[in-house]
C-alpha positions in Angstrom: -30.7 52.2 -42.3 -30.0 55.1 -44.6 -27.5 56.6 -47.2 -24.7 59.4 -46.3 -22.5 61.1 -48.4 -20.3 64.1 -47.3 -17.0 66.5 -48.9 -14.2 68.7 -47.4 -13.0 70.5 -49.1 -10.0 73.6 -48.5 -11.6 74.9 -52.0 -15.1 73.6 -53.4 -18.3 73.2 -50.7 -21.3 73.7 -53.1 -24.8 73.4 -51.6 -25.6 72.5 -55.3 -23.3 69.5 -55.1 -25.1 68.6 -51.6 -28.5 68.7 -53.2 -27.3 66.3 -55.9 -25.9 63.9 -53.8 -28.8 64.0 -51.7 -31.0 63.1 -54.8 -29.0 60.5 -56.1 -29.4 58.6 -52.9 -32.6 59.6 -51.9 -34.2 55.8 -52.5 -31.8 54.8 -49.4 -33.6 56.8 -46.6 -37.4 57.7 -48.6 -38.2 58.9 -45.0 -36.3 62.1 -44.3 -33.0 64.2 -45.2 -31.3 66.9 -44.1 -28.2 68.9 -45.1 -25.1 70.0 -43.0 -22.6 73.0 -44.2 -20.0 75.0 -42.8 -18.6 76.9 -45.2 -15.5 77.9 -43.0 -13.9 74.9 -42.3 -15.2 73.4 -46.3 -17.5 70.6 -45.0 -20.6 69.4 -46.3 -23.2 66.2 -45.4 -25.8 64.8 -46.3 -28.0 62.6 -45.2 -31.3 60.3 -46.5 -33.3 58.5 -43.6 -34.8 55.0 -43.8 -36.7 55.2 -39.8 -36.2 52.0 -38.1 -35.3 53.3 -34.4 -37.2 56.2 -32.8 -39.7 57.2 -35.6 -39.8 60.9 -34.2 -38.2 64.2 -35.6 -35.5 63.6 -32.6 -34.0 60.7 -34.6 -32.6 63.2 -38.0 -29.7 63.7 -39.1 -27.1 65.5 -39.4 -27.0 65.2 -35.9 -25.1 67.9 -33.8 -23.8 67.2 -30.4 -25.5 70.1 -27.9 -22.7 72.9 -28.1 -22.9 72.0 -32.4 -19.3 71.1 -32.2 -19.9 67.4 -33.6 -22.1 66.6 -36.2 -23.0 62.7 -37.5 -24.2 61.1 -40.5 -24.8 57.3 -40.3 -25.8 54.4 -42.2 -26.3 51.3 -39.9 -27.9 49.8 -36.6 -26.4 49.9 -33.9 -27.7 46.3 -31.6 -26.2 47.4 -28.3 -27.8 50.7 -28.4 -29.6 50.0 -25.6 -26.8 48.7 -23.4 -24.6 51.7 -24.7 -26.6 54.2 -23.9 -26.8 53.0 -20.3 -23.7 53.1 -19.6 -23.4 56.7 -21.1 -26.2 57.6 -18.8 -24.2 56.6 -15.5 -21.2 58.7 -16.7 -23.5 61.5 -16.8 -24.7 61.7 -20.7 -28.0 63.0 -21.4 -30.3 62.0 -24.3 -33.0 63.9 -26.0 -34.3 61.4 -28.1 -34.3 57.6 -28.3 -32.0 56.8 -31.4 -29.0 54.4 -31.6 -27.4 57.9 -33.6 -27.7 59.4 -30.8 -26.3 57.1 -28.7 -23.2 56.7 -31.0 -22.7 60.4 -31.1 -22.6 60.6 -27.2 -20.0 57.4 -27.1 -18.0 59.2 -29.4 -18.2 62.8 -27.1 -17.4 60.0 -24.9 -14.4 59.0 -26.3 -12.9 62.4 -27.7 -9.5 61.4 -27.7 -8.4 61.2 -31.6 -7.7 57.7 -33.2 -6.9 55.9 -30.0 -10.4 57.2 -28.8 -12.4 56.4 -31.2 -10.8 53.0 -32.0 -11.8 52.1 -28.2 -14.9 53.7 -28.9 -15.6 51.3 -32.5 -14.3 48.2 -30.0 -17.7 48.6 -28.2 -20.3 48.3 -30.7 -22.2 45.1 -31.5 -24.0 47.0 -35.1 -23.6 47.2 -38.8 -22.5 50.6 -39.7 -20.9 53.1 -41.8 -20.3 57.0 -40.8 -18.4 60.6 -40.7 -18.3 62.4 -37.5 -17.2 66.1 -38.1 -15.4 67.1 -35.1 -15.2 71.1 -35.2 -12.6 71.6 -32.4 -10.4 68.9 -33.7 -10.8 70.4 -37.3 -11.0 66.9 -38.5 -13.0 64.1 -40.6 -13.4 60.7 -39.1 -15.2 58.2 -41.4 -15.3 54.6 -39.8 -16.9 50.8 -41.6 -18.4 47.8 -39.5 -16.2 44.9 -38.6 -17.4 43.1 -41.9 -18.4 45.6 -44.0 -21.8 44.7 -43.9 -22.6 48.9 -45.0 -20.6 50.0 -48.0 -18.8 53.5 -47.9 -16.9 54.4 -50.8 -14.8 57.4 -50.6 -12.6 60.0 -53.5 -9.3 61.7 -52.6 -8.0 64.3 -55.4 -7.4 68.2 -55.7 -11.4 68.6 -55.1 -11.0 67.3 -51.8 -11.9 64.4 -49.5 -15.5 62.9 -51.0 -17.4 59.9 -49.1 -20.6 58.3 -49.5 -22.8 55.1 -49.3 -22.5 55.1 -53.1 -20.5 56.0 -55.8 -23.2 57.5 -58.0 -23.4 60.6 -55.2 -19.6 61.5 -55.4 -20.3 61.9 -59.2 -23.0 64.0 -57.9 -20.9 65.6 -55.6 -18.4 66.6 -58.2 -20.4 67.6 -60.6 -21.2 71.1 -59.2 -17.4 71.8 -58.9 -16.7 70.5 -62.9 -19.1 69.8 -65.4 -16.2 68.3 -67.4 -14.8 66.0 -64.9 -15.6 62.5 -65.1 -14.9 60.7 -61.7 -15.5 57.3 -63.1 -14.1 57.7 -67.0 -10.5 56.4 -65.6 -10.3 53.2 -65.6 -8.6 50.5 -63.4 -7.5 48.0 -65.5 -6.4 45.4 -62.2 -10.0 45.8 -60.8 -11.4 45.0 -64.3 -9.4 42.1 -64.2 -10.3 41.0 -60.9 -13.5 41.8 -61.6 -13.6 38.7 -64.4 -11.2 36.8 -62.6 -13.6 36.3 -59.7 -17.1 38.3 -60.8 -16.6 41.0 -57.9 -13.1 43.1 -57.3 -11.6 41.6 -53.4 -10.1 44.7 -51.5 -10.5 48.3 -52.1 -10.8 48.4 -55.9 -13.6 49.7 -57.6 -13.7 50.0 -61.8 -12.7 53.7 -61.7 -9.5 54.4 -60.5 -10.6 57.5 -58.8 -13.0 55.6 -55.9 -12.3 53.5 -53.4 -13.7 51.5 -50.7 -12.8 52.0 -47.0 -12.3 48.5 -46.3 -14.5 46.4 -43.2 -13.2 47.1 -39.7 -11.3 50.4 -41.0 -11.4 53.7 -39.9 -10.3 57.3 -41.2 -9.4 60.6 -40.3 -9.4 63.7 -43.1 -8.0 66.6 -42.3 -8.2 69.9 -44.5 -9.5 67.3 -47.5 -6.9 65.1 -47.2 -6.5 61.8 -45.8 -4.4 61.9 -42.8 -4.6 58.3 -40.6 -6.0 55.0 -40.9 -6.5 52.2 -38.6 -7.8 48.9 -38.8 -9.8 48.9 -36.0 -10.7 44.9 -36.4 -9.2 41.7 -37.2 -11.0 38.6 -38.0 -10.3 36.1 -35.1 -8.4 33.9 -37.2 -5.4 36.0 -37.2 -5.7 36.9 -33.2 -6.6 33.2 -31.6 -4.2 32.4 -28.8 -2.6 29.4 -27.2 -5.4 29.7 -24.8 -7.9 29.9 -27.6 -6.5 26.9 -29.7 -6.6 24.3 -26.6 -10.1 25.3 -26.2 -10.7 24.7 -29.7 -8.9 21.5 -29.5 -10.9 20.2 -26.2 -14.2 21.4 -27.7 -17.2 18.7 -27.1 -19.6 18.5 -29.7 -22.3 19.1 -27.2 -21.0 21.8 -26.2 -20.0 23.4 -29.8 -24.0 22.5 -30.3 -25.2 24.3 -27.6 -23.0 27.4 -27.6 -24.2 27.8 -31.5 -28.0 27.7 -30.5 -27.2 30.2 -28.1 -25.5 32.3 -30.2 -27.7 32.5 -32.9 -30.7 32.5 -31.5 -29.1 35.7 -29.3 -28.0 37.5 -32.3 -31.7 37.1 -34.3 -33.0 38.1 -31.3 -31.5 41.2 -30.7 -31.6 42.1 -34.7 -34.9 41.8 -34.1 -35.3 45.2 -32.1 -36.8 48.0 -34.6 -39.8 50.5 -34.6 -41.2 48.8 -37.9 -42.2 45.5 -39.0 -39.5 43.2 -39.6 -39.5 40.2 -42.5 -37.1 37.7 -43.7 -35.7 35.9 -46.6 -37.0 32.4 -46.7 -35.0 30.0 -50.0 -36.2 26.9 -47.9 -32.2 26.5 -47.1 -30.5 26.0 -43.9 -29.0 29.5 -43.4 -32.4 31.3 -43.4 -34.4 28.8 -42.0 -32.4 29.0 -39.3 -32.7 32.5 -38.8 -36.6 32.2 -39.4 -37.1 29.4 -36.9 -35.2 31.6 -34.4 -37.3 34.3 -35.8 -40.6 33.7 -34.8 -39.7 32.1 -31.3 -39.9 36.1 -30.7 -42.5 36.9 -33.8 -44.5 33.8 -34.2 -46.5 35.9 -37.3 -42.7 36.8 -39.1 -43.5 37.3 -42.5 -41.3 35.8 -45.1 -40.2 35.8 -48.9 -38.7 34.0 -51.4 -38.4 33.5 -55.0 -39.9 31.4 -57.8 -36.8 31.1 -60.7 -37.9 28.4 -62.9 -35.0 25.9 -64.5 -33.0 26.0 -61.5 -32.7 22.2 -62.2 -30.8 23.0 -65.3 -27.8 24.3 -63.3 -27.5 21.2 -61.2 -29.1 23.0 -58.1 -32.1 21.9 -56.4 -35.4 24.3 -57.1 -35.7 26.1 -53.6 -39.3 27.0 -53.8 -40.9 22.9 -52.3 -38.4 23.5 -49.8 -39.1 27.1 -48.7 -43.2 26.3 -48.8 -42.2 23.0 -46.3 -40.3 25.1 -43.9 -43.3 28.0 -43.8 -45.5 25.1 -43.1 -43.6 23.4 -40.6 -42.9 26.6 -39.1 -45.9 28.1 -39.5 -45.4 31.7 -40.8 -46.8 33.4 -43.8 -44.8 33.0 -46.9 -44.9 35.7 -50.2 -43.9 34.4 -53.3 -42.2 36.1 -56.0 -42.1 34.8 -59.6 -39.4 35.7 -62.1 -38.8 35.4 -65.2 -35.4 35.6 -67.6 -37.6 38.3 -70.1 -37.9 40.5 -66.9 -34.2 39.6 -65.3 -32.4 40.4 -68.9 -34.7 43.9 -68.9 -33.8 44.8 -64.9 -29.9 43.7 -65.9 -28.7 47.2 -67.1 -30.6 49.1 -63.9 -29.0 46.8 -61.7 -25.3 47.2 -63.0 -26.3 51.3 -62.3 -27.6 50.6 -58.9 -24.5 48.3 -57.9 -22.8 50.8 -59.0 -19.8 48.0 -59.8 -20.1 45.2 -62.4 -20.6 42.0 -60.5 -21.7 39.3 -62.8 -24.5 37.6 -60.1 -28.1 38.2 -61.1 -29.0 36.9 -57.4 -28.8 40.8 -56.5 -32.3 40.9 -59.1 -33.4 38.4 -56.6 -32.9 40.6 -53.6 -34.6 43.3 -55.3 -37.9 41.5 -56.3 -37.6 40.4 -52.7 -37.0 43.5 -51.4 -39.8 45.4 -53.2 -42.5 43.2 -52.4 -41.5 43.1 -48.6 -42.0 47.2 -49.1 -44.8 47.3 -50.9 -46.4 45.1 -47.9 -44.9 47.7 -45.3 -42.0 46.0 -44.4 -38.8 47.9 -43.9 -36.3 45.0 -42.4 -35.9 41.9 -43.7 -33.7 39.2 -41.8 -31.2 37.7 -44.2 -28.7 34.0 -44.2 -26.4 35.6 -45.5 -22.9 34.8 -44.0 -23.7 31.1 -42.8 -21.4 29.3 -45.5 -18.9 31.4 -44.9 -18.7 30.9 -40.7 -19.5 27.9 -40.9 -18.3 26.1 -44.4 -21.5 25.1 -46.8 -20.1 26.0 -50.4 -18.4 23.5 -52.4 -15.2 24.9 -52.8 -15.3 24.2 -49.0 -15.9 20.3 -49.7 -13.3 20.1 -52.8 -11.1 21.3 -50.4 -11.4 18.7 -48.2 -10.9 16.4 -51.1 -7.8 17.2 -51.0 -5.9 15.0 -49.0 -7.0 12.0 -51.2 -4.7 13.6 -54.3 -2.8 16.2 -53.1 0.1 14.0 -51.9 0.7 12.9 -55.9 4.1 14.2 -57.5 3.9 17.3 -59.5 3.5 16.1 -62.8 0.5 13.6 -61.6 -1.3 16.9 -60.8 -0.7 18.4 -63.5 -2.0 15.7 -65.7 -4.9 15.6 -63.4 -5.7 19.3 -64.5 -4.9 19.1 -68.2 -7.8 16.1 -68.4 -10.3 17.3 -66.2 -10.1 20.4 -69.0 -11.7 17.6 -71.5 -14.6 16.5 -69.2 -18.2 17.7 -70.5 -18.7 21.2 -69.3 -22.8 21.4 -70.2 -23.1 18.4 -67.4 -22.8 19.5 -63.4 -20.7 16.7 -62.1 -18.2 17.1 -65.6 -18.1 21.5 -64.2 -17.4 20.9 -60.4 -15.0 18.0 -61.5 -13.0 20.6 -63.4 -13.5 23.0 -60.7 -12.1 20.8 -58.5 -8.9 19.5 -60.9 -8.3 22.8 -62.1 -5.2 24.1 -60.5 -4.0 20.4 -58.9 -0.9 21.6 -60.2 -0.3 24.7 -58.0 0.3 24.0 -54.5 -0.3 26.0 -51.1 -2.4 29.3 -50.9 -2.1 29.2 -54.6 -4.3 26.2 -55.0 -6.6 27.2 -52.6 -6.8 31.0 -54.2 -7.8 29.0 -57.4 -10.8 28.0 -56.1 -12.0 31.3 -56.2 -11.1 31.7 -60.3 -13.7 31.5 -62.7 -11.6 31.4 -65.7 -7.9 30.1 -66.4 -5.1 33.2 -66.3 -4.5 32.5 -70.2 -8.1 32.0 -71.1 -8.4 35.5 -69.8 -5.4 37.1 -71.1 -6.5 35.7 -74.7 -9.6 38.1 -74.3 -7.7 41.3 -73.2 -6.4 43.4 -76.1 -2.8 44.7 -76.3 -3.1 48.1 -74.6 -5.3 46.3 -72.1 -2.6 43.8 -71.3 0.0 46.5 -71.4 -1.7 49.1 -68.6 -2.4 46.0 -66.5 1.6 45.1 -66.3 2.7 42.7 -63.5 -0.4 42.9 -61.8 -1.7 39.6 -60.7 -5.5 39.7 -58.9 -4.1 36.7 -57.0 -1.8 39.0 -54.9 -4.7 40.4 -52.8 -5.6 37.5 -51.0 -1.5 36.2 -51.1 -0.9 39.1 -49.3 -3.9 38.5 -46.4 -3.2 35.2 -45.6 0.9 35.7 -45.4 -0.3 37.3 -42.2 -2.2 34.3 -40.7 -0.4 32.2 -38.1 1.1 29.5 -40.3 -0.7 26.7 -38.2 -3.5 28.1 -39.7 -5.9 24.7 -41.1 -6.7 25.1 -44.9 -10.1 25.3 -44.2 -9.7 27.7 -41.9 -7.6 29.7 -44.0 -10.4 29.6 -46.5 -12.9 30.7 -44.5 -10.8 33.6 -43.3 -10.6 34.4 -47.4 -14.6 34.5 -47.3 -15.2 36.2 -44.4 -13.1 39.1 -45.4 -13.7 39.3 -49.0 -16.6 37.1 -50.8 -18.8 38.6 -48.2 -18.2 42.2 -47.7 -16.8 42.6 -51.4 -19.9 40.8 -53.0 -23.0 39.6 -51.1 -23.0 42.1 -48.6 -22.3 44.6 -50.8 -25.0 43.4 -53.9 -27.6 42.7 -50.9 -27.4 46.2 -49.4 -27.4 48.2 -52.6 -30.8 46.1 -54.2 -32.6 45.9 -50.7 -32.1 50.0 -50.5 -32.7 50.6 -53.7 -36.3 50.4 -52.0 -35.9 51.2 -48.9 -35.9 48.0 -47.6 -32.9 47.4 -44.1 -31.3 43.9 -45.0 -30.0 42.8 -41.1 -27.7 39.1 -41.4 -27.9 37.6 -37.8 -24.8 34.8 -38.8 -22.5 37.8 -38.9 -23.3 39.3 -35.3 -19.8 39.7 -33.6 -20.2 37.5 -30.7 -21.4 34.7 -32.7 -18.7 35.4 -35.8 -15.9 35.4 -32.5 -17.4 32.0 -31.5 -17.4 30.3 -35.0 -13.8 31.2 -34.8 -13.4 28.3 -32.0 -15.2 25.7 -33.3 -12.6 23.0 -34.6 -12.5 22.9 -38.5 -13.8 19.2 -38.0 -17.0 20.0 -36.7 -17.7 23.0 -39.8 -17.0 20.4 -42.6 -17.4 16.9 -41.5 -16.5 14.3 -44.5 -19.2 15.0 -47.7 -21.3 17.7 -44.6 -21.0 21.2 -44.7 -22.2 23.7 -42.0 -22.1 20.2 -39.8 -22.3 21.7 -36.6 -25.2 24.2 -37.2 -26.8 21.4 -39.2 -26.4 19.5 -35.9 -27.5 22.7 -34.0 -31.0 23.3 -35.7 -32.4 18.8 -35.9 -35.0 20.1 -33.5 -36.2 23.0 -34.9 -36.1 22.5 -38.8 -36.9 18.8 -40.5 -34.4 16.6 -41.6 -34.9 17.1 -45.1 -34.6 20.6 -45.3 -31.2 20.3 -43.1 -29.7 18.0 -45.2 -31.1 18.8 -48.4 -29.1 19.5 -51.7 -26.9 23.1 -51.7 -28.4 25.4 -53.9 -27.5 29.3 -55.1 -29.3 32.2 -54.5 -29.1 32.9 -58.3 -31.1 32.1 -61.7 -30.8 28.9 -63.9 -27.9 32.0 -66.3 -26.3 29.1 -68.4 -29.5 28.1 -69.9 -30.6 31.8 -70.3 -27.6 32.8 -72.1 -27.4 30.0 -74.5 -31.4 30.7 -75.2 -33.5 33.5 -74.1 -30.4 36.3 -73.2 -28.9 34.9 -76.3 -29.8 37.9 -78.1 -28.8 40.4 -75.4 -25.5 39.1 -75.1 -25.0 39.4 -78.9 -25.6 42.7 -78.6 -24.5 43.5 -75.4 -21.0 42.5 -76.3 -21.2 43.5 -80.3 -17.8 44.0 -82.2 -18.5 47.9 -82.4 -18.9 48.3 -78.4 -16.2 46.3 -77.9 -13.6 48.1 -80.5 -15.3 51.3 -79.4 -14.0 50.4 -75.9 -10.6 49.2 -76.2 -10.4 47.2 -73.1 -11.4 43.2 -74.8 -10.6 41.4 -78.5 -14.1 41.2 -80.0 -12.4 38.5 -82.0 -11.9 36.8 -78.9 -14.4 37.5 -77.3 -16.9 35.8 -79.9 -15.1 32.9 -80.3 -15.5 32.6 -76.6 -19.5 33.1 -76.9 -19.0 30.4 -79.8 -17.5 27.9 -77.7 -19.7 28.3 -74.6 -23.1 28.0 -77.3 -21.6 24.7 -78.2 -20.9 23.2 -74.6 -17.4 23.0 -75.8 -16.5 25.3 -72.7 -18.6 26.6 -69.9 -17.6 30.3 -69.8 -21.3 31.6 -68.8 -20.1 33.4 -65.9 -17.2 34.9 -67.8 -19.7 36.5 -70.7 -22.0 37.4 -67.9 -18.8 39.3 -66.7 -17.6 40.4 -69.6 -21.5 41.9 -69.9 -21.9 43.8 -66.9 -18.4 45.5 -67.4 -19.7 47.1 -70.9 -22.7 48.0 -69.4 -21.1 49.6 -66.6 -19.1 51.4 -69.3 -21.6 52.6 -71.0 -23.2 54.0 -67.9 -20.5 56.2 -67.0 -19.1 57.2 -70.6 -15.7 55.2 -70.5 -13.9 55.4 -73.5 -10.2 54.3 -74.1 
């Protein structure tokens, strides 16, 4: 796992530029770097190593194929490696070294053939990746993201040229050799700010600054004289690609046989995740998803060291405290189990170098989490932790996925029934956990297809939000509804799609790689730490695919099948024990010990000074949520982390 970061350019390739980007993501790849340039044909890349696979000198990058005519920089494992390079070796390849770079430069010499090439070439990897492959004799760029984006690449397109990197802070480093003056990340994008508080992270290829983007998951690029030329989109999620074949299948499914093809799965995908040159860890919350993993784990590394984390007043959220559960699977399991405590004084201190390591405002603390995680793992020389990640959203465990299910109990009322139904679930007490997921659940009984279902995603009503925007705000944003996005995806999805299904599809392609993959891989590297998430291997991601919707949420039981699945490995308690968040107890922390930080976080003269919310409004709001009369904790928190991002990067309207 490591960090890249790359230009061409027809006019700018500073070595300067290089050396700063290099810097800025050195934390990703502490291990080694190295620079590439040809100052011919305006192309530049960098990359930091984290060494996982073949520790030697023969694993570094840049990486040049053996006439120098391709060069790689890559972020990522590749699982198959080993299978790969075997088949490489009968068509006559020969390695040097013992890498899964190398391997992946070699299937791409392999596949020389432009975008039809290398999208057979992307077709055969089992791996989490992100990369740029300069090819010399094709004069060309190609820049290609795993099937679910579990590796972030952001990228910049503008008269400076074609800029690409792991993270955004190194295209500002990038640029500014070329331009002192030029501030990549001062423009602001007003839609992605409001997605950004509609749902606390920005679905599709958004970022704050209109000037970055994000190469979505299962896409690939080509650049050509520092300009984007081609794109594919190399994978679809099975959902939109299930045939006749595939849905009788699905419909004559057993549940002994949905049972024993997810054990096999799973336990095949931890195991080969597994494969590194290092010790390898895991996260351990003492909930289903990583004990899972862990109990697959250590069937291979019975001495798997794991980590979790001690949040006190998780009870105050309505969540269950995870630590008695994660101690109880580490005993029944037997492994060793580090615990790190937390506390809101250190959280509320960490907030602003978080917001800069994200490099995007998503209001979560649960990437603090990671990092706490992540650093003790390092400092106990670990450099790959396994992670759950990706569970609830195969296999359904979050409780959008159950209020969904409730629908068929109310959703046959007339219009106006509904509607009443989400007026007076508005009144219900919002400092209580049952009176919130009641008016999560009612919110929105008045909208009616993908609409309703979108709204489970909202944090906030669309005039509740509005109310906060000021004037030129409201005005830059236009007809732009953050709704659309997702309205657009699932217009391609066979209409027989099940509601559950077409849910999951939503989380799959967005609430992972758009937020938890994308919080999990920043903090985790921040320390050099490789975060590896076994659920989202592509065979067993393809399988979930045909497992009938009845057997993922089951009446009042999420995740039923795998909960089925794991009974003898894993107690029952723990299997069926209460869903809880990977977060902190935020809503007591705000109304108490962040109380003061949110004051002056979000003070009259930074918000006036910024242009972009009504202070006015915005205090009323912090009013009402002090109170109980509302429960906008997650909003403020939003609302937070976008002025701090702000003031990061120097954005004034």
């Amino acid at each position: 796992m490591c960090g890249i970061a790359g230009v061409q350019s027809i006019t700018f390739l500073s070595s300067e530029g290089l050396s700063k980007a290099l810097i800025s993501i050195s934390h990703r790849g502490p291990d080694d770097s190295g620079v590439y340039k040809d100052s011919h044909s305006g192309v530049g890349l960098v990359h930091t190593r984290l060494s996982i696979l073949d520790l030697s000198p023969l694993g570094h990058q840049p990486m040049s194929s053996d006439d120098g005519s391709v060069v790689i920089v890559f972020n990522g494992e590749i699982y198959n490696f080993r299978e790969l390079r075997a088949e490489l070796e009968f068509l006559g390849c020969t390695f040097h070294g013992n890498s899964d770079t190398e391997v992946l430069l070699n299937l791409y010499l392999a596949h020389r053939k432009g975008m039809n090439g290398l999208e057979k070439m992307l077709k055969k990897i089992n791996g989490i990746f992100a990369f740029a492959i300069w090819d010399a004799d094709l004069g060309a760029l190609c820049l290609a993201r795993d099937a679910l984006g579990v590796k972030p690449l952001y990228y910049s397109s503008s008269d400076y040229g074609f800029l690409f990197s792991s993270e955004i802070k190194a295209l500002t480093a990038l640029l500014s050799a070329y331009d002192e003056d030029f501030e990549l990340l001062s423009q602001i994008d007003c839609s992605a700010i409001d997605r950004y508080l509609t749902y606390l992270w920005c679905p599709g290829s958004q970022t704050p600054s209109k000037n970055v983007k994000k190469l979505l998951p299962g896409q690939a690029i080509w650049v050509k004289e520092g300009k984007l030329v081609d794109l594919i989109n190399w994978y679809q999620l099975p959902a939109f690609r299930l045939t006749v074949h595939d849905k009788i299948k699905r419909s004559e499914m057993r549940e002994a046989d949905a049972i024993h093809a997810t054990e096999h799965h799973l336990s095949q995908a931890v195991k080969r995740q597994l494969v590194a040159d290092v010790p390898v860890g895991a996260f351990l919350s003492g909930g289903l998803d990583s004990s899972s993993i862990v109990a697959f784990a250590r069937k291979e590394n019975p001495n798997i060291r794991c980590f979790t984390i001690d949040t006190s007043g998780h009870h105050d959220e309505g969540f269950a405290d995870d630590l008695p559960y994660a101690k109880k699977v580490a005993s029944h399991l037997n492994v060793p189990l580090d615990i790190v405590k937390v506390d809101p004084i250190r959280m509320a201190m960490d907030l602003p170098s978080m917001i800069a390591q994200l490099d995007e405002p998503l209001a979560d603390p649960a990437p603090l989490n990671v990092l706490y995680i992540s650093e003790l793992a390092r400092q106990q020389g670990i450099k790959v932790l396994l992670s759950g990640a990706g569970g609830d959203d195969l296999f359904s465990g979050y409780r959008r996925h159950f209020a969904l299910s409730l629908e068929k109990y109310w959703r046959w009322l007339p219009f106006a029934t509904r509607a009443l139904l989400a007026t007076g679930s508005r009144s219900l007490n919002a400092e209580h956990p049952l009176g919130r997921r009641l008016r999560k659940l009612f919110n929105g009984a008045e909208l009616s297809g993908d609409q309703r279902l979108i709204n489970y995603f909202r944090w906030i009503d669309r005039q509740d939000l509005h109310d906060l925007y000021t004037p030129e705000f409201l005005s830059e944003l236009g007809k732009s509804r953050p709704e659309d996005i997702f309205l657009e995806f699932l217009s391609a999805l066979p209409p027989d799609t099940d509601r559950l299904e077409r849910m999951l599809a939503l989380e799959q392609r967005f609430f992972l790689a758009d937020h938890n993959l994308t919080y999990t891989d920043k903090m985790s590297m921040a320390v050099g730490v490789e975060v590896r998430v076994p659920f989202l291997d592509i065979d067993l991601v393809e399988f979930a695919a045909l497992i009938p919707p009845h057997f993922k949420q089951k009446g009042r039981v999420g995740k039923w099948i795998l909960k089925k699945t794991m009974e003898p490995y894993l107690p029952h308690d723990i299997i069926y024990r209460p869903k809880s968040g990977f977060g902190a107890p935020l809503r007591r922390w705000l109304r108490n010990e962040l109380r003061e930080w949110l004051a002056d976080t979000l003070s009259p003269q930074s918000l006036n000074a910024r242009g972009l919310f009504d202070a006015t409004a915005v205090h009323r709001l912090i009013k009402a949520n002090s109170t109980g009369t509302v429960d906008a904790t997650y909003t403020l928190f939003s609302l937070a982390c976008i002025e701090i991002w702000c003031q990061n990067n120097n954005v004034k309207r």
